[in-house]
TIBATOR-758430 format. One line per field, with one value per residue (C-alpha): x, y, z; residue number from 0; chain. Coordinates in steps of 0.2 Angstrom, whole numbers, padded with zeros to 4 digits. Each point is the difference from the previous one (the first is absolute). Example, Ala and Ser with C-alpha at 12.3 -4.5 7.8 and 13.67 -1.06 7.14 Angstrom:
BEGIN
xx = [0062, 0006]
yy = [-0022, 0017]
zz = [0039, -0003]
n = [0, 1]
chain = [A, A]
// end
This chain:
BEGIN
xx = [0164, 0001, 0012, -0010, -0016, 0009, 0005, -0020, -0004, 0012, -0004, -0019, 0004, 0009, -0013, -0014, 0011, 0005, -0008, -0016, 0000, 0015, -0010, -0006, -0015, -0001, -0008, -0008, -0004, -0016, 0000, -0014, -0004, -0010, -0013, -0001, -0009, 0009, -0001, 0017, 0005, -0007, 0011, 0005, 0008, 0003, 0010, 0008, 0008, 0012, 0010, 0020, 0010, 0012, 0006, 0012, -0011, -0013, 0015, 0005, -0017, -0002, 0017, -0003, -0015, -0002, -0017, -0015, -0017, -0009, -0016, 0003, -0009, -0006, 0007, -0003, -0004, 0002, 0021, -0006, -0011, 0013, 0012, -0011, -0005, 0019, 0008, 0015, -0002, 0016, 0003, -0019, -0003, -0002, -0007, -0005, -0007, -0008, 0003, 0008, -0005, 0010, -0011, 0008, 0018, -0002, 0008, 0005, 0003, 0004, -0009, 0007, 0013, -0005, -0018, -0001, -0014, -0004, -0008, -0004, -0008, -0003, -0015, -0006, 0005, -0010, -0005, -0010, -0015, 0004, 0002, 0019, 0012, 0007, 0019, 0015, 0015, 0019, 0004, -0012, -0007, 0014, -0001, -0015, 0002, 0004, -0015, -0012, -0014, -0010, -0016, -0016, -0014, 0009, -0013, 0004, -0015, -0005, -0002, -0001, -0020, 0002, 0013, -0012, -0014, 0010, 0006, -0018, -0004, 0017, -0006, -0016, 0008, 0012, -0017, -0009, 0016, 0001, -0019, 0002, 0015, -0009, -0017, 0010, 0006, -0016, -0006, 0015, -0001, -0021, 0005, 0010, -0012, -0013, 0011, 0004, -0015, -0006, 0016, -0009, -0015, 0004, 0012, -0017, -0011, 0015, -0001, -0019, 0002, 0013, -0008, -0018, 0009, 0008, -0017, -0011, 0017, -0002, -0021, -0006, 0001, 0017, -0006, -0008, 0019, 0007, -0017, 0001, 0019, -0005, -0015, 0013, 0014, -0014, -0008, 0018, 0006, -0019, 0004, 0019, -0006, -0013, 0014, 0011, -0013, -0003, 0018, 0002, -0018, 0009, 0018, -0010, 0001, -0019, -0008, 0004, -0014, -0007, 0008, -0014, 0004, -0004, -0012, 0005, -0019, 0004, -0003, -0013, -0011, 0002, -0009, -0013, -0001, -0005, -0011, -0010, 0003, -0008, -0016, -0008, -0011, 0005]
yy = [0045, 0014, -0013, -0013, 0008, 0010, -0020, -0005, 0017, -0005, -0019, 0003, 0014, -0016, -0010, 0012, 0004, -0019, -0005, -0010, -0012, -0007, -0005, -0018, -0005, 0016, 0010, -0011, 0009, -0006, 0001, 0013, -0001, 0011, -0017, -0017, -0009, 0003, -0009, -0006, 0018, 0014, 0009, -0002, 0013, 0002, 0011, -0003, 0004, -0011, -0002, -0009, -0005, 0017, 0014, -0011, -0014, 0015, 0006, -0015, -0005, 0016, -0002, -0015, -0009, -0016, 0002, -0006, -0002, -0018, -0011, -0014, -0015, -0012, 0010, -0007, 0016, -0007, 0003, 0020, -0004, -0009, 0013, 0013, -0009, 0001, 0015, -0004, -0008, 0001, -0009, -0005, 0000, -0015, -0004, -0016, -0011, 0014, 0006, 0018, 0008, 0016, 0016, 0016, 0007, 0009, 0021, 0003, 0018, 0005, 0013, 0001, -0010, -0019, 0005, -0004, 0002, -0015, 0003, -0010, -0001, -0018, -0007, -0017, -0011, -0015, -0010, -0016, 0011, -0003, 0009, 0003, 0009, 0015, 0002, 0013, -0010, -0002, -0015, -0014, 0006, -0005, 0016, 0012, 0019, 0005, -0004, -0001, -0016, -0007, 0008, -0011, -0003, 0008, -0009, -0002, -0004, -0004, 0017, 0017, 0001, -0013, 0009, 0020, -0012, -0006, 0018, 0004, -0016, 0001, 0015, -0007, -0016, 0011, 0010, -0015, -0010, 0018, -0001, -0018, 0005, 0014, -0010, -0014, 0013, 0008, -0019, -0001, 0016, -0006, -0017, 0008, 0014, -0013, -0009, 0014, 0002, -0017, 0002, 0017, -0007, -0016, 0014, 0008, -0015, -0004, 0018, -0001, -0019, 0008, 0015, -0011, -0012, 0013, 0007, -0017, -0001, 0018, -0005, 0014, 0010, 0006, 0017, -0002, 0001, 0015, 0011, -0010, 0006, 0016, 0003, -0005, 0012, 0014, -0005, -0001, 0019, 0006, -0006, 0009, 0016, -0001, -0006, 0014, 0012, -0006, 0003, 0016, 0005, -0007, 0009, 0017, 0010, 0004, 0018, 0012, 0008, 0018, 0015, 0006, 0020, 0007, 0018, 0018, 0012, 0018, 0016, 0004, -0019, 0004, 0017, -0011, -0016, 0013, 0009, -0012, -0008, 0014, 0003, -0018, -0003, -0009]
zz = [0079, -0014, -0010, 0001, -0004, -0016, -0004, 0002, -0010, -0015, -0002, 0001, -0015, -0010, 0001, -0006, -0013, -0005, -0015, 0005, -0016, 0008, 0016, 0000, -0010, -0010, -0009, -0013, -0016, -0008, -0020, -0006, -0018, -0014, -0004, 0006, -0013, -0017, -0018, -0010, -0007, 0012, 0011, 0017, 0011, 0017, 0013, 0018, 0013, 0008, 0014, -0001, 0015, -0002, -0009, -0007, -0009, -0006, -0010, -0004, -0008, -0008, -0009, -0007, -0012, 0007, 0009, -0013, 0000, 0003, -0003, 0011, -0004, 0016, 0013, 0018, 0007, 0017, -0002, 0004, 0013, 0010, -0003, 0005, 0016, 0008, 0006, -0009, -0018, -0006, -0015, -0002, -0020, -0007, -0018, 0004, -0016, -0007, -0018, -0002, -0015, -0004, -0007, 0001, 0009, 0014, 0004, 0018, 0004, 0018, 0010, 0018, 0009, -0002, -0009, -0018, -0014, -0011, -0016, -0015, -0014, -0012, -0011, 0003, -0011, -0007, 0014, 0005, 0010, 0018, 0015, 0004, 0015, -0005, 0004, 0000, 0003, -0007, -0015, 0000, 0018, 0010, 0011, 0004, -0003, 0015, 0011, -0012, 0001, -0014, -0006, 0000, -0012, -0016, -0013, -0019, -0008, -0018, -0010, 0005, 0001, 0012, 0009, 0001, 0005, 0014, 0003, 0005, 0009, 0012, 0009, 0004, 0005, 0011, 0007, 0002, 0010, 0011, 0004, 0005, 0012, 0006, 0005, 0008, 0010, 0004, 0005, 0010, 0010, 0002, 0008, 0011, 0004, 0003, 0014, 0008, -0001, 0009, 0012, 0006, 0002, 0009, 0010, 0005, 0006, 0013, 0007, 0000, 0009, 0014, 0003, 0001, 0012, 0011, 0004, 0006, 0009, 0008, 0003, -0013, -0013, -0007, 0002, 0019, 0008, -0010, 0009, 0014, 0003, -0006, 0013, 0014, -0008, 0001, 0016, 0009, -0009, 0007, 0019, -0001, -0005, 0013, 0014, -0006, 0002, 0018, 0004, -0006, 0009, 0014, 0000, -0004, 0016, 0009, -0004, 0012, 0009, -0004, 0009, 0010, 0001, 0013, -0004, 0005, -0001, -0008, 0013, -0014, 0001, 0021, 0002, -0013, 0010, 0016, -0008, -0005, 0017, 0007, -0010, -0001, 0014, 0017]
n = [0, 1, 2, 3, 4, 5, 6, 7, 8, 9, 10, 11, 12, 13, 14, 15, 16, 17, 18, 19, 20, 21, 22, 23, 24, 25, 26, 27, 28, 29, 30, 31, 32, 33, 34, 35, 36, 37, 38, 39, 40, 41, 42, 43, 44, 45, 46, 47, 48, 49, 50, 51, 52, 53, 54, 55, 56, 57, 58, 59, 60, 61, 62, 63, 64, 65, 66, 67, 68, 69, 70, 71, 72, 73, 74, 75, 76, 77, 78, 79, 80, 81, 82, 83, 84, 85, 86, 87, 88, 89, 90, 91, 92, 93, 94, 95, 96, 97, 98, 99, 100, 101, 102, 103, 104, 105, 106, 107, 108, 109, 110, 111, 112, 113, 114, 115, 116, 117, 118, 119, 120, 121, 122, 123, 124, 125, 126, 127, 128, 129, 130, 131, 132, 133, 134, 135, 136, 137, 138, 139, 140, 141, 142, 143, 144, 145, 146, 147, 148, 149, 150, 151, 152, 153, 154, 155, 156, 157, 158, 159, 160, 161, 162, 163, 164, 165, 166, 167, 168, 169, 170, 171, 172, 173, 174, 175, 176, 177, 178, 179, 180, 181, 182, 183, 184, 185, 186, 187, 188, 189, 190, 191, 192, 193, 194, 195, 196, 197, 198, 199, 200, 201, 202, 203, 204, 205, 206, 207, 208, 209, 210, 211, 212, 213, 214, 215, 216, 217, 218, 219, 220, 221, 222, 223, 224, 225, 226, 227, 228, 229, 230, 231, 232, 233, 234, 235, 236, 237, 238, 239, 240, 241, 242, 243, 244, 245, 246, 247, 248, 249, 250, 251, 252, 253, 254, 255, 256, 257, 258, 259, 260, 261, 262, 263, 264, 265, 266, 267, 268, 269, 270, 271, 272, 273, 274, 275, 276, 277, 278, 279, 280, 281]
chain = [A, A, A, A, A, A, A, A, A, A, A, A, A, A, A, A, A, A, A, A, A, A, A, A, A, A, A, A, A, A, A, A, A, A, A, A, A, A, A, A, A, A, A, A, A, A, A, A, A, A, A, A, A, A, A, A, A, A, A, A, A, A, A, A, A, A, A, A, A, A, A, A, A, A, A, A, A, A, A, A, A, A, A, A, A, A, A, A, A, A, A, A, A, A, A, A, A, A, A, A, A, A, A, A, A, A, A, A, A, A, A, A, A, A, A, A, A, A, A, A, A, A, A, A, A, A, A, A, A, A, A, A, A, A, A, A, A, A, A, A, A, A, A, A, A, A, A, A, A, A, A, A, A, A, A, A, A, A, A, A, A, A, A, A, A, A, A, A, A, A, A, A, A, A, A, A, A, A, A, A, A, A, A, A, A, A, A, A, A, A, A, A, A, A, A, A, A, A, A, A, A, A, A, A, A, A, A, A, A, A, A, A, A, A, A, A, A, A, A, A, A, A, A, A, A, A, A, A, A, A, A, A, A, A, A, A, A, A, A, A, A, A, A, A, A, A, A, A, A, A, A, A, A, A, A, A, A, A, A, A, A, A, A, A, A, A, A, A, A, A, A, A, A, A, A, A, A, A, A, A, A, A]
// end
């Protein structure tokens, strides 16, 4: 028994201590960068923490350059949402028909066991305004960096007025969208509370009906047969104590009747009793 539960003890240790990037599904590193909406020229940065398979393929991607950064061009972002629906992916990326527009050469620097940094740092060059992906993968995006998924709604627009006016409009847009999320929740959690609500009260009207119909069953009031019971419980405790009373009166033994002691006159009250006896008149 101590064997086998120094055995338990020691493979529950290796799994806590397993990487967890190596578990199926992942942990999926999203893509954070300094602006969204840029102009031909500005520049871009952006800085990430990634995840790889092992120790082994983070050193690997730190020792070689090959990882780069991409606009892709009519992505179907439904290749990730696939992928990030299975426990396992495994070989999930796929390109597709979209265009893959290098930018800027990606640095990987590791941090811990299988955990990596991704940084990078490009300017836009002169593109049709659009909204792209953003990507970090190896030559012409055959393999993601690690577990790395595309970014969304990276927007090049016209000129860089364009692009600082969008830079104010993009958090309002992002408040506005939170709001909206927030008040269909609030509606949500209201339709819900109103059917409970409606369940609660319907609930109530049936108690109401049985507790009604149970008493033109019983010929009165719901409340007459609680007293009723009552005044027999009180009546019945009433006739006990008065029974136990009689009992004990009757298991007492009778009074016993006064001594009568008899009475013994002093020498003193006779010689009185004479005299007296002697002087009244016969």
């Amino acid at each position: 028994m101590v064997r086998l539960g120094l055995v338990l003890v020691c493979a529950l240790g290796v799994l806590l201590l397993m990487p967890q990037a190596a578990l199926a599904g992942g942990w999926w590193s999203y893509i954070d960068v300094n602006r969204s909406s840029v102009a031909p020229g500005q520049r871009v940065e952006l800085d990430e923490t990634v995840a790889f398979s092992s120790a082994a393929a983070a050193k690997a991607a730190q020792q070689t350059d090959r990882f780069y950064v991409y606009l892709l061009r009519g992505f179907d972002y439904s290749v990730v949402e696939r992928a990030m629906r299975k426990p396992s992916p495994g070989k999930w990326w796929s390109l597709g028909d979209a265009e893959a527009i290098e930018v800027g050469r990606v640095t990987v620097g590791v941090s811990d066991a299988n955990l990596g940094r991704a940084t990078a740092a490009f300017t836009v060059p002169e593109l049709p305004p659009a909204t792209y992906h953003l990507m970090l993968c190896d030559a012409a995006c055959a393999e993601p960096l690690a577990d790395v998924i595309p970014a969304k709604g990276f927007t090049v627009v016209a000129d860089p007025a364009t692009a600082r006016m969008a830079k104010r409009v993009d958090p309002l847009e992002r408040r506005t969208r939170n709001q909206a999320r927030q008040l269909a929740a609030a509606r949500a959690e209201t339709g819900e509370a109103l059917v409970a609500a409606r369940n609660t009260r319907s609930e109530v009207e049936q108690l109401k009906a049985r507790v009604s119909s149970l008493a033109n069953k019983g010929g009165g009031s719901p409340l007459a047969a609680p007293w009723a019971y009552a005044g027999w419980l009180v009546a019945a405790a009433l006739a006990g104590a008065l029974a136990l009373l009689v009992l004990r009166r009757r298991r007492s033994p009778p009074p016993r009747p006064a001594r009568i002691v008899a009475w013994h006159a002093s020498d003193e009250e006779l010689r009185e009793l004479l005299s007296s006896e002697s002087g009244s008149p016969h």
